[in-house]
Every structure is written in structure tokens, then in C-alpha cells.
C-alpha positions as a Markdown table, in Angstrom:
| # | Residue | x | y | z |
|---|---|---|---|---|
| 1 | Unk | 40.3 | -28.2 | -1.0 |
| 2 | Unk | 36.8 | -27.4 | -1.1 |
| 3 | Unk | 35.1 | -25.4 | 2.0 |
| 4 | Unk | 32.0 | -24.3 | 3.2 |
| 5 | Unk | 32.2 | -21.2 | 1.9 |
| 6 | Unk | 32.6 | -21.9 | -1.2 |
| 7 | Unk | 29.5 | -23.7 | -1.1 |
| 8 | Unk | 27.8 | -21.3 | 0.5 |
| 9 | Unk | 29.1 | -18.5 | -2.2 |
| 10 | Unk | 27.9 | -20.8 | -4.9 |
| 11 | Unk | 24.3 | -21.6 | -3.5 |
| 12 | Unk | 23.9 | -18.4 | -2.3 |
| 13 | Unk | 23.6 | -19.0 | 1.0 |
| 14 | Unk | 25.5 | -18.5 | 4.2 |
| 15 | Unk | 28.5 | -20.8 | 5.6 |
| 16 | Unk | 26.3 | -21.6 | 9.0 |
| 17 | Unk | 23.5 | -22.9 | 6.8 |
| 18 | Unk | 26.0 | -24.8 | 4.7 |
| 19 | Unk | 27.1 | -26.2 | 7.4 |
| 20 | Unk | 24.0 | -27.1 | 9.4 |
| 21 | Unk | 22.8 | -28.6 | 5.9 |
| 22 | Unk | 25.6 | -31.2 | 5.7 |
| 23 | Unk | 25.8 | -31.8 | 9.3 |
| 24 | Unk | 21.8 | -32.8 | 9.1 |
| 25 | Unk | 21.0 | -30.7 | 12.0 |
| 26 | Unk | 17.1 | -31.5 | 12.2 |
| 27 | Unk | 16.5 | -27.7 | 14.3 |
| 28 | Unk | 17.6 | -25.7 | 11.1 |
| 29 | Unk | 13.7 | -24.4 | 9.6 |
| 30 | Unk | 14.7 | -23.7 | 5.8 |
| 31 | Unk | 13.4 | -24.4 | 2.4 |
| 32 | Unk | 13.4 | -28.0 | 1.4 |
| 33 | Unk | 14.2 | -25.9 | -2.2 |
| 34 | Unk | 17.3 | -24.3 | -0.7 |
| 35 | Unk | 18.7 | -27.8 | 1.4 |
| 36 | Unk | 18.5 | -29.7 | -2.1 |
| 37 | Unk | 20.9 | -26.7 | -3.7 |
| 38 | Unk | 23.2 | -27.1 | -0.9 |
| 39 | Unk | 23.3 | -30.4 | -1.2 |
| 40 | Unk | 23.7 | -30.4 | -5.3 |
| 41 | Unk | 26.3 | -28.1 | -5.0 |
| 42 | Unk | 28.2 | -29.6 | -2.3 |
| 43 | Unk | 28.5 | -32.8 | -5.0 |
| 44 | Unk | 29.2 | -30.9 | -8.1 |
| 45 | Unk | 32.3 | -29.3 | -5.9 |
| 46 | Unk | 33.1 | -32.6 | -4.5 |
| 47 | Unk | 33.1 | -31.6 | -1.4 |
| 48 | Unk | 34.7 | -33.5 | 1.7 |
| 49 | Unk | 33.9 | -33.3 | 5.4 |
| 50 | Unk | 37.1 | -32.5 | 6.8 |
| 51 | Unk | 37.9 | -35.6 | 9.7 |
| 52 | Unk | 40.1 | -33.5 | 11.9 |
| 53 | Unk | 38.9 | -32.6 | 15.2 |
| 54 | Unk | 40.8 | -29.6 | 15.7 |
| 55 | Unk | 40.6 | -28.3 | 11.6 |
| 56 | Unk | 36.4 | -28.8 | 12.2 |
| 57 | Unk | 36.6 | -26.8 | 15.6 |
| 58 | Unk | 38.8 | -23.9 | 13.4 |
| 59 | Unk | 35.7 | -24.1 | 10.5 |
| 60 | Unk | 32.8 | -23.9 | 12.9 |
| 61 | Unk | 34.6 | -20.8 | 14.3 |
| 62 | Unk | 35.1 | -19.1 | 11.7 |
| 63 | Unk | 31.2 | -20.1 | 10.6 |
| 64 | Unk | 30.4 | -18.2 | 13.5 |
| 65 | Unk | 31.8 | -15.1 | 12.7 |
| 66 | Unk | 29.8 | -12.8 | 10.1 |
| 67 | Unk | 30.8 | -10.1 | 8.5 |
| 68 | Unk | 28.3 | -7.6 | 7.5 |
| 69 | Unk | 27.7 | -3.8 | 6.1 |
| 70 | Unk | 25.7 | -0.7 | 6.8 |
| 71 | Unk | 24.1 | 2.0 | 4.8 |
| 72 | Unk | 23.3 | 4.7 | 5.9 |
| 73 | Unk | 20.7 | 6.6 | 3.5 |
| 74 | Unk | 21.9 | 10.2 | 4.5 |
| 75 | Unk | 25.0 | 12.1 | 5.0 |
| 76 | Unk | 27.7 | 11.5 | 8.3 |
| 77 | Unk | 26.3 | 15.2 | 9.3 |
| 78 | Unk | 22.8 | 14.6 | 9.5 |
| 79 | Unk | 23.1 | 11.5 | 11.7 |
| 80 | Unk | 25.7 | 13.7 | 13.6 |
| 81 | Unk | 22.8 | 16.2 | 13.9 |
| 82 | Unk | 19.7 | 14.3 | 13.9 |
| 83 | Unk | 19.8 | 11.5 | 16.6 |
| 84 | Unk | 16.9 | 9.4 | 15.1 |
| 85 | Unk | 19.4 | 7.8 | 12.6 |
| 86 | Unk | 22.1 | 7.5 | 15.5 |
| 87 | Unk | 19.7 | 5.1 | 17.6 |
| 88 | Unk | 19.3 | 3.2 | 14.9 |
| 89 | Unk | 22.7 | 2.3 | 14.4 |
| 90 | Unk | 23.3 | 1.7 | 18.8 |
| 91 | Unk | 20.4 | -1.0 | 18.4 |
| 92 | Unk | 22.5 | -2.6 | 15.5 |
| 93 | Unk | 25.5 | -2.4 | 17.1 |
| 94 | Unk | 24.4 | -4.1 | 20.5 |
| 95 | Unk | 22.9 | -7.0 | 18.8 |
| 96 | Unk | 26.2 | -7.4 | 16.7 |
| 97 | Unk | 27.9 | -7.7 | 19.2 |
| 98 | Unk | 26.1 | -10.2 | 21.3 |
| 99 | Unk | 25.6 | -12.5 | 18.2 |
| 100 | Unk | 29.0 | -12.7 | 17.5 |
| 101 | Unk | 28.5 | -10.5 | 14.3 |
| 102 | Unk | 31.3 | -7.8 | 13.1 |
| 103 | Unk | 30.1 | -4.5 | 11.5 |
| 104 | Unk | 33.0 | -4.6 | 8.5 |
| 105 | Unk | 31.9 | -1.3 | 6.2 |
| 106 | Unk | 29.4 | 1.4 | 7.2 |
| 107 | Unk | 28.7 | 3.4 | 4.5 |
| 108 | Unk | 26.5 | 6.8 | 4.0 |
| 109 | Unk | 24.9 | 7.6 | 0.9 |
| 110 | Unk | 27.0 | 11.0 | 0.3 |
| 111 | Unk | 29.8 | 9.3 | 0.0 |
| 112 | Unk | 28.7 | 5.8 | -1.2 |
| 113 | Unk | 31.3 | 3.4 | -2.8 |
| 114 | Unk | 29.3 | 1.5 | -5.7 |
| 115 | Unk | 32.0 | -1.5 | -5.2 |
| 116 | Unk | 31.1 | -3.2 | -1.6 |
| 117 | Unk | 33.0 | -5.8 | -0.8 |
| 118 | Unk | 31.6 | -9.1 | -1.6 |
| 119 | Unk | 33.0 | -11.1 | 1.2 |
| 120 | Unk | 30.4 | -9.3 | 3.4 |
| 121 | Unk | 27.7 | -12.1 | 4.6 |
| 122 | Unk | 24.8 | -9.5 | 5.0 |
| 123 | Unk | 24.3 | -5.8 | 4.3 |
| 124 | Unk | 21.6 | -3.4 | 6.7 |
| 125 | Unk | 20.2 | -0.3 | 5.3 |
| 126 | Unk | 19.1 | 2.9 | 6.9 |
| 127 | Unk | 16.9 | 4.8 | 5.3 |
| 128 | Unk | 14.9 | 4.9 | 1.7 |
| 129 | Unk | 17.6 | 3.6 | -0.5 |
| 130 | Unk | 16.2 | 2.0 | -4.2 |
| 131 | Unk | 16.5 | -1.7 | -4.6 |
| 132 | Unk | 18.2 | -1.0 | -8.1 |
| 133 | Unk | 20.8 | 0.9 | -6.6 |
| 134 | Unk | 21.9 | -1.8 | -4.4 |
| 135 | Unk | 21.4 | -4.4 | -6.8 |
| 136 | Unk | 24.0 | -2.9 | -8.6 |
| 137 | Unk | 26.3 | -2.7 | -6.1 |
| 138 | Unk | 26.5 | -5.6 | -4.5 |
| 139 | Unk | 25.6 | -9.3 | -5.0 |
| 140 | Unk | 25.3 | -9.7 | -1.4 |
| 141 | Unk | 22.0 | -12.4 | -0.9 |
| 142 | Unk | 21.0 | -11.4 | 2.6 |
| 143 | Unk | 19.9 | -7.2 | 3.2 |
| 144 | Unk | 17.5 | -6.0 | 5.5 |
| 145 | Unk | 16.1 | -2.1 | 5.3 |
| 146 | Unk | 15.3 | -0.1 | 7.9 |
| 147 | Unk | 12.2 | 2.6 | 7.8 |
| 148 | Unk | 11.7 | 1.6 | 4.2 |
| 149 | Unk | 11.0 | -1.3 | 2.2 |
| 150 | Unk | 13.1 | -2.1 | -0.3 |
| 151 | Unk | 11.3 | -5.1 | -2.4 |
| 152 | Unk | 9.0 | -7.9 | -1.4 |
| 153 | Unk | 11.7 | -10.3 | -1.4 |
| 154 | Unk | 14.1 | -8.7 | 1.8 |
| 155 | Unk | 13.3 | -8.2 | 4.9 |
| 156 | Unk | 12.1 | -4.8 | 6.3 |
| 157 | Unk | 11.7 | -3.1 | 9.9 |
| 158 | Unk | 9.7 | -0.1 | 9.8 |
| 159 | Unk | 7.3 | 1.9 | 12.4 |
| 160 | Unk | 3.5 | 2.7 | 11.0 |
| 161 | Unk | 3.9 | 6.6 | 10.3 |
| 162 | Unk | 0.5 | 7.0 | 9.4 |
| 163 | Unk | -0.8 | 5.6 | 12.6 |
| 164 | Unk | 1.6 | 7.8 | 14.8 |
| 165 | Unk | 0.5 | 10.9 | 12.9 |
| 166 | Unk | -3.5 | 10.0 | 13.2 |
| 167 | Unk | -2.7 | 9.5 | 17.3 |
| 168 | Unk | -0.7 | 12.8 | 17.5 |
| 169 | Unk | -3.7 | 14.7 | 15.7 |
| 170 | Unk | -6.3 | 13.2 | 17.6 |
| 171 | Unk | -4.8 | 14.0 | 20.5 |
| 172 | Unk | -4.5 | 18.0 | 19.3 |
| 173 | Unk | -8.4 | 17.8 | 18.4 |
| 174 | Unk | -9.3 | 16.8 | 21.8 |
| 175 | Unk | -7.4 | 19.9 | 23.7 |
| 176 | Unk | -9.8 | 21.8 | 21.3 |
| 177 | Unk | -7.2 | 23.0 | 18.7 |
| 178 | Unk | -8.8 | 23.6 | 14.7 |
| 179 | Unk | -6.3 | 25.4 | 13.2 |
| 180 | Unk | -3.0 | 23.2 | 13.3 |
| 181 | Unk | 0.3 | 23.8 | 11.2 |
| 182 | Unk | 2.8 | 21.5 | 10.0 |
| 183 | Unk | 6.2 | 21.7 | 10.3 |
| 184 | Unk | 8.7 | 19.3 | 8.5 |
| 185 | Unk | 11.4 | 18.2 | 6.3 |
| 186 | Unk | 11.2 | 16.9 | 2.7 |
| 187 | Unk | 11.9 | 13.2 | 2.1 |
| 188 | Unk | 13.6 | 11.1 | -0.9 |
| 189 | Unk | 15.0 | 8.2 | -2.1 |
| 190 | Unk | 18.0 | 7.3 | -3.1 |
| 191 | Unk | 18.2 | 6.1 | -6.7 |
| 192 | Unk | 20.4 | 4.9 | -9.6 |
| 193 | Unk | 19.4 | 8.6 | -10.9 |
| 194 | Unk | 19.9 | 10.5 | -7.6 |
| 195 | Unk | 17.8 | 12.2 | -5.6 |
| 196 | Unk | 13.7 | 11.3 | -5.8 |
| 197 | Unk | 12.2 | 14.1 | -3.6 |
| 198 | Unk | 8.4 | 13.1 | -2.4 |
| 199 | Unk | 6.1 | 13.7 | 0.2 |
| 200 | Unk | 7.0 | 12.9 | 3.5 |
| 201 | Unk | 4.5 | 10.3 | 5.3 |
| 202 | Unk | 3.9 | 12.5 | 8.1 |
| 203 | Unk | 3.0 | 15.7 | 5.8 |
| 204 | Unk | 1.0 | 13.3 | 3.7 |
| 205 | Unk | -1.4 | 12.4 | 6.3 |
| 206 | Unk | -1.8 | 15.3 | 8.1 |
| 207 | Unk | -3.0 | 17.0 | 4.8 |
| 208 | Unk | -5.5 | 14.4 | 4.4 |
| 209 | Unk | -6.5 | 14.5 | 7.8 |
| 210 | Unk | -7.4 | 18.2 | 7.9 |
| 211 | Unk | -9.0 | 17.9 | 4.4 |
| 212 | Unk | -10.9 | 15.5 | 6.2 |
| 213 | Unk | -12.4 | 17.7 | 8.5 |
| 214 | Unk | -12.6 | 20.5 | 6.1 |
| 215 | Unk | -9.7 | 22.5 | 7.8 |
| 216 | Unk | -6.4 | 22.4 | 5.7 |
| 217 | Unk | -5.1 | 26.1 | 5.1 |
| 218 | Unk | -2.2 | 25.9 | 2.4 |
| 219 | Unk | -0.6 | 28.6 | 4.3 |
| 220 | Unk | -0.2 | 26.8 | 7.5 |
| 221 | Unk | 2.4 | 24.2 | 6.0 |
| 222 | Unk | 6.0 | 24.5 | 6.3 |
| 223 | Unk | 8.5 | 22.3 | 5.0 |
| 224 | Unk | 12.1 | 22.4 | 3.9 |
| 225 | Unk | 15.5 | 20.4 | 4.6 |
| 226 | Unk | 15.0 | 17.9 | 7.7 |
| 227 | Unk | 18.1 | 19.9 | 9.6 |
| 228 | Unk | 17.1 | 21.4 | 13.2 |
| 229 | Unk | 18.0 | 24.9 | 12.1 |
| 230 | Unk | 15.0 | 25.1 | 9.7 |
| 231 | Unk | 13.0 | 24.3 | 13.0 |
| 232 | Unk | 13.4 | 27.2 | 13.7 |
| 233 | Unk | 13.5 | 29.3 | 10.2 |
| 234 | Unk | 10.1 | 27.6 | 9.9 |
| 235 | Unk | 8.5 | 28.6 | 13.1 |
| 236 | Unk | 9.6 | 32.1 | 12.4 |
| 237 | Unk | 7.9 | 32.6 | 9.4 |
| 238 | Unk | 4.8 | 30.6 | 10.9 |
| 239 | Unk | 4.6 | 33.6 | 13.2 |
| 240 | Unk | 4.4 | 35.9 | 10.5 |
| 241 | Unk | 1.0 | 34.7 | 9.7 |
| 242 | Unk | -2.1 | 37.0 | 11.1 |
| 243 | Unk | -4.2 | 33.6 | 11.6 |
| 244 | Unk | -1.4 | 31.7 | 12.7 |
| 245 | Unk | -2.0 | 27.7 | 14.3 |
| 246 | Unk | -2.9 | 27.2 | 17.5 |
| 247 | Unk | -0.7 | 24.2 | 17.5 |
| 248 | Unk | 1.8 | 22.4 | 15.4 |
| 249 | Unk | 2.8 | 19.0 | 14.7 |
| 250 | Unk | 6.7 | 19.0 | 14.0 |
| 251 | Unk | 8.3 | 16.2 | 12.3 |
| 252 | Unk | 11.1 | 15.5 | 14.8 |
| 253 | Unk | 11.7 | 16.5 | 17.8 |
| 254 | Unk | 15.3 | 18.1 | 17.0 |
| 255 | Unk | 13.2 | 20.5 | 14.7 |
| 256 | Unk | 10.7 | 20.7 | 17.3 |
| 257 | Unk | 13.3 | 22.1 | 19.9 |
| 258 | Unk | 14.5 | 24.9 | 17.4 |
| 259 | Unk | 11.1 | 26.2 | 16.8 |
| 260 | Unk | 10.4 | 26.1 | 20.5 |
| 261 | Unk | 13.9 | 28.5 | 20.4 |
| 262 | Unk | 11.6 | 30.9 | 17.8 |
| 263 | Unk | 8.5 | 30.9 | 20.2 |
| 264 | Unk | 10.6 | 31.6 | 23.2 |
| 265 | Unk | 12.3 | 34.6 | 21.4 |
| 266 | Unk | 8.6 | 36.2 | 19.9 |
| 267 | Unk | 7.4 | 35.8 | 23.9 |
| 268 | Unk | 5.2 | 33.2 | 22.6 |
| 269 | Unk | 4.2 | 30.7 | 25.6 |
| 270 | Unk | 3.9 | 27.2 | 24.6 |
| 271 | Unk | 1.4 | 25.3 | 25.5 |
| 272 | Unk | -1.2 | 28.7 | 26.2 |
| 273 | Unk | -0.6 | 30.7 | 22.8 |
| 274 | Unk | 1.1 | 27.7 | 20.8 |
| 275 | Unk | 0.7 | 24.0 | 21.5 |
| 276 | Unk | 3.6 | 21.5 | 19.9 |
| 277 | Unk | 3.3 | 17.6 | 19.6 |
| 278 | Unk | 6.6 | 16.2 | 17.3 |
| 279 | Unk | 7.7 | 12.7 | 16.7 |
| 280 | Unk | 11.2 | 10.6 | 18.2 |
| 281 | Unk | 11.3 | 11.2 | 21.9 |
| 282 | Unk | 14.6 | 11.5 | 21.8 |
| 283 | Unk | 15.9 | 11.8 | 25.7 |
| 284 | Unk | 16.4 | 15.8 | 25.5 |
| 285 | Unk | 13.1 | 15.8 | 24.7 |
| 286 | Unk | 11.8 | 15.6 | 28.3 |
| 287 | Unk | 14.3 | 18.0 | 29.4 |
| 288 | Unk | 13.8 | 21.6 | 27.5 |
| 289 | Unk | 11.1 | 23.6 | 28.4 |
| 290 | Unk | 8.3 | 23.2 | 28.0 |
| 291 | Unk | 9.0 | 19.2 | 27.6 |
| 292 | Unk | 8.1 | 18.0 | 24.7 |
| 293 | Unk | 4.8 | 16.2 | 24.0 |
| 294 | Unk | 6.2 | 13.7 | 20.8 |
| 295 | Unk | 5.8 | 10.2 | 19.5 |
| 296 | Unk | 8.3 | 7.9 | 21.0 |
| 297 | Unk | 9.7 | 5.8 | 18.3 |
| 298 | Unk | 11.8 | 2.6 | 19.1 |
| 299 | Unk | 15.1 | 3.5 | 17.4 |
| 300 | Unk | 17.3 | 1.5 | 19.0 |
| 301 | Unk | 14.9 | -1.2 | 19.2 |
| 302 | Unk | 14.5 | -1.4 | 15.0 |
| 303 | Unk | 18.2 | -1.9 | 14.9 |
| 304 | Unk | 18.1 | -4.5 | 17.1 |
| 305 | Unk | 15.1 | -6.2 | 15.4 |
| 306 | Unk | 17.0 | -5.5 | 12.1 |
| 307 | Unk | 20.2 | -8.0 | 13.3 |
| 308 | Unk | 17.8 | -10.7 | 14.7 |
| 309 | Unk | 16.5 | -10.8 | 11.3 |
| 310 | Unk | 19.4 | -11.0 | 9.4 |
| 311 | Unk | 20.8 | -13.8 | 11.7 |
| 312 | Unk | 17.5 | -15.9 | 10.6 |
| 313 | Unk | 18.7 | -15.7 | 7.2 |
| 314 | Unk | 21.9 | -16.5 | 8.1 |
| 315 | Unk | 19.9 | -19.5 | 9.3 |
| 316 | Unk | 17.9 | -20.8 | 6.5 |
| 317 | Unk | 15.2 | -18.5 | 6.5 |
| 318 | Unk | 13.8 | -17.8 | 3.1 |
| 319 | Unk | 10.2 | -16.5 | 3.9 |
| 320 | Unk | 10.8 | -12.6 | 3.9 |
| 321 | Unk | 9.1 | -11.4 | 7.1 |
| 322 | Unk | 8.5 | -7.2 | 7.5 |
| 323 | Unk | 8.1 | -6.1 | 10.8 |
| 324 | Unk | 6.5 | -2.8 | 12.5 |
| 325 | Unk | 7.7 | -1.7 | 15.8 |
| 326 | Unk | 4.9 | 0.1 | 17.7 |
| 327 | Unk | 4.7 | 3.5 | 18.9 |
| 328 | Unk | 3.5 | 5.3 | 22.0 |
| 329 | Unk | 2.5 | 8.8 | 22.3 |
| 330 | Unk | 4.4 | 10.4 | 24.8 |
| 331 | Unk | 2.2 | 12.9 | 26.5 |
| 332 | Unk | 3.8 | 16.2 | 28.2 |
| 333 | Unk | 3.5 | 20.1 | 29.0 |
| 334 | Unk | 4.2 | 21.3 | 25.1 |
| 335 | Unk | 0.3 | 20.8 | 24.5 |
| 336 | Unk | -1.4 | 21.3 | 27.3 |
| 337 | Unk | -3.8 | 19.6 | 29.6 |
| 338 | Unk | -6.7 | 17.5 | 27.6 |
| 339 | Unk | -9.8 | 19.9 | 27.6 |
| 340 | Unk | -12.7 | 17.7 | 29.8 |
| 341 | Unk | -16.1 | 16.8 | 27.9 |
């Protein structure tokens, strides 16, 4: 016998919108396009409403019930050590679970399977992972990416880096400060080829907004792996300098913490000799000393956002929609008290 799920594997769709197709449910927003294929298909299969009462409660049930996958674009470690990615996943799993959605496979890149299941209804990925490395994987119609966009045609959640970067900085140029270091952490993609190392947003436009201004000194960048120990390193060999910054903006706030370690050690006070502004506000982040000064980013809240999405596809949607969650900065001892005009 023919079921909605074989429909909805043939026109590429989900079982709910199969379903709310053939039951002419007037609320459903989707492509008059995508209705017609539904439709189409549901002849060519010769498909048959099924009359029991009880058989039709067991289908909608089960039409209820998606199954979808995670990837996560790092290793199990780095989420372990770097909360950002952690938050991320909560927000997913909260909304999961009050839509009635089941998180079936969660994956990280270190260890990816290139065979995902193809039962899975919808697939959520963490992280800059390249379309053509999915594509390849998995035939799955319904993905959303999370802090990178993966192609036009999916849905994306992201937060505007560039924004959060100019805020940070301006705020660093009024307290006074001219000569500003950077540290951070070196970004890639994920591709069919491996590893594609590139600038990190962050670095990016703090370089250009320096040059802007006619102060960028080589020597006062300092990147390497995005792990909280080279926080640290990093700071340490800032202090080496003879002119060293009389601030920096960190990347994230676990690297942030570790370089606050370094200062502490040198007998550097932070905000008076060094001030530091750094990006997440994750919660220890109001807690060591000095408290941090950082962007708060809504982790937990781009997971979240990343479900509701998917759950709109589930429904018909074929529009792809790209949303930015704002950001705030967060504004405590690390850098000081803003200087009075």
C-alpha cells in the first residue's frame, strides 16, 4: 500500500506537507509549484486515503514525529572546550523537544560519516561546512546552517560579525585607547578537499578598521588555533613587545580568560595597563576578575531559531529565509570606565 511517505520521498517534500496537501488544509502557505507535485505524484503512485479512523490517527502520529541530524563543523573536544558551539546545540535541543522533533544522528566533522542516513527528515549544521560536501552526502531536501551560509537555496542563522566587531572597537576608541592588538583563532571551511583556512571575520575587520584610521601595526596581531590555551600563549608573547597595545580585542571570551591568566601572572592590571573587550558572554564571563567586557551573542537563541525554521519547511515553505540574531555589547570592568568629552 502506498503511504505518505512515499509521497513525500518522491516529491521531495515532507510527510506533514503531504499530508496537509491531500487533506486540502487551506492554513498550509506553500508553493502552488510544490502542491501540484504532490498532487501528481500522489496519482502516478495511485495513492489511497486510508478510511480507518484508528489506521489515520496511527499516520498523523507518526507525521508528527521528525527525525533530523546535526553537524557539528569542529571536533567533540572543541565544543567540549569552547562553550559557543555548546549553546548552540541547548537552543536546538529545547526547541526539538517542544515541537515534537527527535535529534536521530549528531555528527562532528572529525569524525564525519559520508553515508547519513536518508530516513532523516532534516539535517542542522554548525559551523562553515561547504555545500558540496553535504551534497554529497546526503540527499536530505530540508538543511539549515548555523553561523555560515551554505547556498542561497537553504536556510541560514547567523549573527552580523562585522557589526559586533565595529561596536567593540568603537567602544575601545572612546576610553582613549590607539594602539589595540588582536587576539584570535584562525577560521576554515570544511570542504570535499579538507581544510580551507581563511581569515576570520573578526580579524578581518579589525584590520580594516585600524587601517582606517591609519593605526594597524603588523606586530600587534596574534592569531593561532581557536583553543583557550593559546589565549594565553598569545598574550604572552603580546607582552614581549616594547610598544605593546593598550588594549585588546579577543576573539572569544574562553581565549579571553586565558590571556587575562598571562596578565595576572606578568603583574599586569587589567583595565589600568591593559584593557580587554572579547566576544560570546558566556556566563563565566561575569565572574573572573576583572569581568569581562565582551559581545553577548545569542547562542542558544540561533539554535532555537534554526529548529523554527526547519519546522517551516517541514510545512511547505520554499522561500529560503536567512536570519541574523542581534548582538549587544556587554559593558564591564575589563576596559574601563568610558573617558568623558
Amino acid at each position: 500500500m502506498v503511504t505518505i511517505k512515499d509521497i513525500a520521498n518522491k516529491a521531495q517534500v515532507s510527510s506533514a506537507t503531504v499530508s496537509r496537501v491531500l487533506n486540502n488544509d487551506m492554513t498550509l502557505q506553500v508553493a502552488e509549484e510544490t502542491r501540484q507535485r504532490i498532487i501528481e505524484v500522489a496519482k502516478q503512485l495511485d495513492y489511497r486515503k486510508t478510511k480507518s479512523r484508528a489506521n489515520k490517527n496511527l499516520e498523523i502520529e507518526a507525521e508528527k514525529k521528525q527525525n533530523i541530524g546535526l553537524v557539528i563543523w569542529g571536533s567533540e573536544q572543541l565544543e567540549s572546550s569552547d562553550p559557543y558551539f555548546m549553546f548552540i546545540r541547548q537552543g536546538i535541543g529545547k526547541e526539538c523537544a517542544k515541537q515534537g522533533i527527535t535529534v536521530d544522528k549528531v555528527m562532528f566533522m572529525d569524525d564525519f560519516d559520508m553515508n547519513i542516513a536518508e530516513e532523516l527528515d532534516g539535517l542542522i549544521v554548525i559551523g562553515k561546512v561547504h555545500i558540496d560536501l553535504l551534497r554529497q552526502s546526503t540527499q536530505i531536501p530540508h538543511i539549515v546552517s548555523i553561523d555560515y551560509v551554505l547556498d542561497d537555496e537553504y536556510d541560514s542563522v547567523m549573527f552580523d560579525l562585522r557589526k559586533a566587531t565595529r561596536h567593540a572597537m568603537d567602544h575601545l576608541f572612546q576610553l582613549g585607547h590607539q594602539r589595540i592588538g588582536y587576539i584570535g583563532g584562525i577560521s576554515y571551511i570544511r570542504t570535499l578537499e579538507g581544510k580551507v583556512y581563511n581569515i576570520d571575520v573578526r580579524q578581518k575587520e579589525y584590520e580594516a578598521i585600524m587601517r582606517e584610521k591609519e593605526w594597524f601595526e603588523p606586530a600587534h596581531l596574534f592569531v593561532d588555533d581557536w583553543r583557550t590555551e593559546q589565549g594565553y600563549l598569545l598574550m604572552k608573547k603580546a607582552l614581549e613587545l616594547d610598544d605593546r597595545p593598550t588594549a585588546f580585542l579577543i576573539g572569544s571570551d574562553p581565549m579571553a580568560i586565558a590571556a587575562l591568566k598571562a596578565l595576572q601572572e606578568s603583574d599586569i592590571k587589567v583595565p589600568d595597563e591593559i584593557a580587554i573587550v572579547s566576544f560570546d558572554d558566556i556566563p563565566l564571563a561575569s565572574f573572573v576578575s576583572p569581568p569581562l567586557t565582551t559581545v553577548r551573542v545569542l547562542t542558544e537563541d540561533m539554535g532555537v531559531t534554526a529548529v523554527k525554521l526547519l519546522v517551516d519547511r517541514f510545512n511547505g515553505r520554499d522561500v529560503p529565509l536567512h536570519v541574523t540574531i542581534p548582538t549587544k555589547l556587554i559593558i564591564r570592568e575589563s576596559c574601563g570606565t568610558k573617558i568623558e568629552s
